[in-house]
C-alpha positions, 0 to 999 in steps of 0.5 A, spaced: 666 343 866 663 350 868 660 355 864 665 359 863 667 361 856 673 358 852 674 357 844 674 350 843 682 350 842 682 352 850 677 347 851 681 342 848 687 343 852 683 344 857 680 337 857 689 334 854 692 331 859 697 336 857 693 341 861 694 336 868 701 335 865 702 344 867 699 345 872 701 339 875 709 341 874 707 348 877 705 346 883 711 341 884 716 346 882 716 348 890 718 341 892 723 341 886 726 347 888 727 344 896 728 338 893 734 338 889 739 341 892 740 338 898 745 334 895 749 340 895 748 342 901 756 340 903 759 344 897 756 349 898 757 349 905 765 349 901 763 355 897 762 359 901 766 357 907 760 356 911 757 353 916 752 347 915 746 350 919 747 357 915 746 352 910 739 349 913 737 356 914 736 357 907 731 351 908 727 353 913 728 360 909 724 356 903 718 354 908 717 361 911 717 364 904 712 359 901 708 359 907 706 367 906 708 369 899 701 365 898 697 371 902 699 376 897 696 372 891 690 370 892 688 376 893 692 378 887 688 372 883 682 375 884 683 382 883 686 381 876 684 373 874 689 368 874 695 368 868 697 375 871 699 374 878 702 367 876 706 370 870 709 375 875 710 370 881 715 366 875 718 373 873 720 374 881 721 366 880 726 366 875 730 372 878 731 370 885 733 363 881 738 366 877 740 370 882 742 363 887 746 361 881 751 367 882 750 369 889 757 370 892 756 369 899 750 365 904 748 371 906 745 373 900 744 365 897 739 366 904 735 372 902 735 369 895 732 363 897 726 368 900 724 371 894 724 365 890 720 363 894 716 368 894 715 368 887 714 360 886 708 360 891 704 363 885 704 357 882 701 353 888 696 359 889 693 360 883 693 353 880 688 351 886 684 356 883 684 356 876 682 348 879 676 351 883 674 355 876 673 350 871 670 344 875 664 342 881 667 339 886 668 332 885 671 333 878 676 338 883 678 332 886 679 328 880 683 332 877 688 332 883 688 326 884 691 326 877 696 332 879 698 328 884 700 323 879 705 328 876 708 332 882 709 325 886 714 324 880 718 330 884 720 327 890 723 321 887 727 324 881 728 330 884 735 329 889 738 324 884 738 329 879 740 334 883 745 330 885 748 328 878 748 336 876 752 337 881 757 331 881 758 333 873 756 341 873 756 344 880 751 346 885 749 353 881 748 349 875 742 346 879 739 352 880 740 354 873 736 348 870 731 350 876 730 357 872 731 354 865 724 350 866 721 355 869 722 360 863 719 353 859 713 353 863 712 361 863 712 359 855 707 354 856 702 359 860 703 365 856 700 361 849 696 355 852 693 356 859 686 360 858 683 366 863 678 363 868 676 368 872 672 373 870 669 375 876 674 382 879 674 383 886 672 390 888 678 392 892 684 389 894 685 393 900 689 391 906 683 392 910 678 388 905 684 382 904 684 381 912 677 382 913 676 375 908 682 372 911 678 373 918 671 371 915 673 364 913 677 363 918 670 364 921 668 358 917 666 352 920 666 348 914 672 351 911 676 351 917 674 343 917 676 340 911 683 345 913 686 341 917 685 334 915 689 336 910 695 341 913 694 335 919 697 330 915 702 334 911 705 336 917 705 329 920 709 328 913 713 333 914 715 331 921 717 323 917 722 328 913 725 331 919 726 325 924 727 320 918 734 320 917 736 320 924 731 314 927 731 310 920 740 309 920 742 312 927 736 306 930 734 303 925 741 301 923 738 302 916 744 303 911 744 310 908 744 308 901 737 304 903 735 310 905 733 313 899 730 307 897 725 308 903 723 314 901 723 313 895 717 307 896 713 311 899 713 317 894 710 311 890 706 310 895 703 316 894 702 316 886 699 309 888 694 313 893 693 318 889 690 314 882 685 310 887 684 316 890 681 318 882 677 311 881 674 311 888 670 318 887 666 315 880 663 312 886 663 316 892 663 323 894 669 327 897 666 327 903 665 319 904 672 318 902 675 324 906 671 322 912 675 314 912 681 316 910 682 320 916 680 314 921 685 311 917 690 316 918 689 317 925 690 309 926 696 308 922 699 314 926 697 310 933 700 304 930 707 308 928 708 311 935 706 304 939 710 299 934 717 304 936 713 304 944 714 297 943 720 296 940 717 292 935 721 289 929 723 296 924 720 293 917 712 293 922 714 301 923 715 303 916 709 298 913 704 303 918 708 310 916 708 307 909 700 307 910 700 314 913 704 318 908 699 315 903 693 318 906 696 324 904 693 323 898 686 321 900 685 326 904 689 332 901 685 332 893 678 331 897 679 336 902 682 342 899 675 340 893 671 341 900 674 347 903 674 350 896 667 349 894 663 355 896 669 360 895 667 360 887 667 368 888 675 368 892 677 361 890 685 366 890 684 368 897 681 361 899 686 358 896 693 362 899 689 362 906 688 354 905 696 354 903 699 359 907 696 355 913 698 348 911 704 349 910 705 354 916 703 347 920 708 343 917 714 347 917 711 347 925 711 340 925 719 338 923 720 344 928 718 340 934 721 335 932 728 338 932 727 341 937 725 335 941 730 330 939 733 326 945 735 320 941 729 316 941 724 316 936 718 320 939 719 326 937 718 324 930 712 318 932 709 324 937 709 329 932 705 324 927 701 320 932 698 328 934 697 329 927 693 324 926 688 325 931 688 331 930 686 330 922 680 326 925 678 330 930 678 336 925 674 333 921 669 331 926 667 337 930 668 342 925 665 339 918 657 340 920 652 334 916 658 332 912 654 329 905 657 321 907 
């Protein structure tokens, strides 16, 4: 752990598990808040007396803000430490989700879901960095491999349990349980979690936020541990958007396996990210990184050329079943990598790094809907582009890795 002052209370909770438990729930309370309402999607479209694609649009409205509201608080994070910015997130969090609740049209549902947005990205901003506050980098990828353990959860429990409130409670009951375990974690901040920055920035000027965003998009090494990761995720990402269609339209997978399916392979990235744990008490991040991008890379060329082939769907899923779970090698790694030298703005290096990956992988279900042509390719493209990508990145961009 760093040299930075905590009374042995904190250091205690710190060292909990509980402490991975929070930060972990804090930064799955996006994919939460995505997740478990879109079991709903058709009562809501009911609701309001909507379309299905004003429905959608409260989706990618979601994305948008998630992407961008990162931006604001990393600097935030660095000017005024990290409980401040995140209390304040949540704050905005907890009034957008309540507000969801009670919207009376899918207009303003939509600018609703722009502001929950918003505010919820302090989590994901601001826990990286608390991360890159306490601990060297290899311990940086530990504990993520342990976060991982817990946000895999999300995935998994998420649009079952949304789909049970709404079956018992209605869809706005979802968003009330969203905020109600958002005021939990906002409790748990304000009496457990400790300041970890001490260091101020001097200004948080327009001027002087930009210039730091341009000065490590500037940076080799920064940039290079970047994109394995936002390369990967948006692969991910692009499975999401074309699964559906090409796992029961072509497939002729029952829905009701589908969910199976997707389900396996969030199992398969908590099973990743535990490995992932192990390996590094006997490797550094950059040796792992650096193999588990080839094997991204080779996974997604084997998923693009067993659809090419018309191979039989279970070889498909098996090579997808191994991308998705590089995710969780190269994610933890990556993100300790890029964050290593940036102890002085590990806030604004930490929104730049968040607003950049999930930008890629918004883009990436992008493509892949607007490429559909009733084949596969679109979504085995997208993901065989990601994958290369990842490799590529990491080769070029990252001079002398320590491997």
């Amino acid at each position: 752990m760093s040299e930075i002052k905590l009374s042995e209370t904190q250091k205690s909770f710190v060292e909990s598990k509980w402490f991975v438990v929070l930060l972990g729930t804090l930064t799955a309370f996006d994919p939460l808040t995505i997740d478990m309402y879109l079991p709903a999607f058709g009562d809501i479209q009911k609701n309001f007396q909507t379309t299905m694609s004003n429905v959608e649009l409260s989706v990618s409205t979601f994305f948008i803000g998630m992407a961008f509201g990162q931006l604001i608080y990393g600097p935030l994070a660095d000017r005024f430490g990290r409980r401040l910015p995140l209390l304040g997130g949540m704050f905005v969090y907890l009034l957008a989700t309540i507000a969801c609740a009670y919207a009376p049209n899918i207009e303003i549902f939509i600018v609703c879901r722009l502001l929950q947005a918003l505010g919820g990205c302090a989590g994901m901003v601001v826990t990286r960095a608390i991360i890159r506050d306490l601990f060297d980098k290899q311990r940086v990828a530990e504990f993520l491999s342990n976060m991982a353990l817990v946000m895999g959860i999300a995935p998994i429990i998420a649009p079952s349990l949304g789909a049970l409130i709404n079956a018992s409670m209605g869809w706005r009951a979802i968003f009330l349980t969203l905020a109600g375990a958002n005021v939990l974690c906002m409790i748990c901040i304000f009496l457990f979690l400790p300041e970890t920055s001490h260091h101020r920035a001097l200004s948080i000027s327009p001027k002087a936020v930009f210039k730091s965003y341009i000065g490590l998009l500037k940076s080799r090494h920064f940039v290079g541990y970047l994109i394995p990761d936002a390369a990967v995720r948006a692969g991910m990402f692009a499975y999401i958007a074309g699964s559906p269609f090409v796992f029961i339209e072509l497939f002729k997978i029952p829905s009701s396996q589908y969910g199976f399916i997707f389900g396996l392979n969030g199992l398969g990235l908590m099973a990743a990210s535990q490995i992932n744990r192990r390996l590094l008490r006997r490797w550094t991040p950059e040796v792992i990184l650096r193999w588990s991008v080839r094997i991204a890379a080779l996974a997604a060329a084997f998923v693009f050329a067993w659809t090419w082939l018309g191979l039989a769907p279970v070889v498909v899923l098996i090579s997808l079943f191994i991308f998705l779970a590089t995710l969780n090698f190269v994610g933890p790694n990556s993100l300790a990598g890029a964050l290593a030298s940036q102890g002085h703005q590990a806030g604004t290096a930490s929104a730049l790094y968040g607003c950049l990956q999930w930008s890629m992988a918004s883009f990436s279900s992008f493509l892949v809907s607007s490429f559909h042509n009733g084949t596969a390719f679109p979504m085995t493209g997208t993901i065989l582009f990601c994958g290369l990508l990842s490799v590529v990145a990491f080769q070029v961009l990252v001079k002398n890795p320590k491997v």
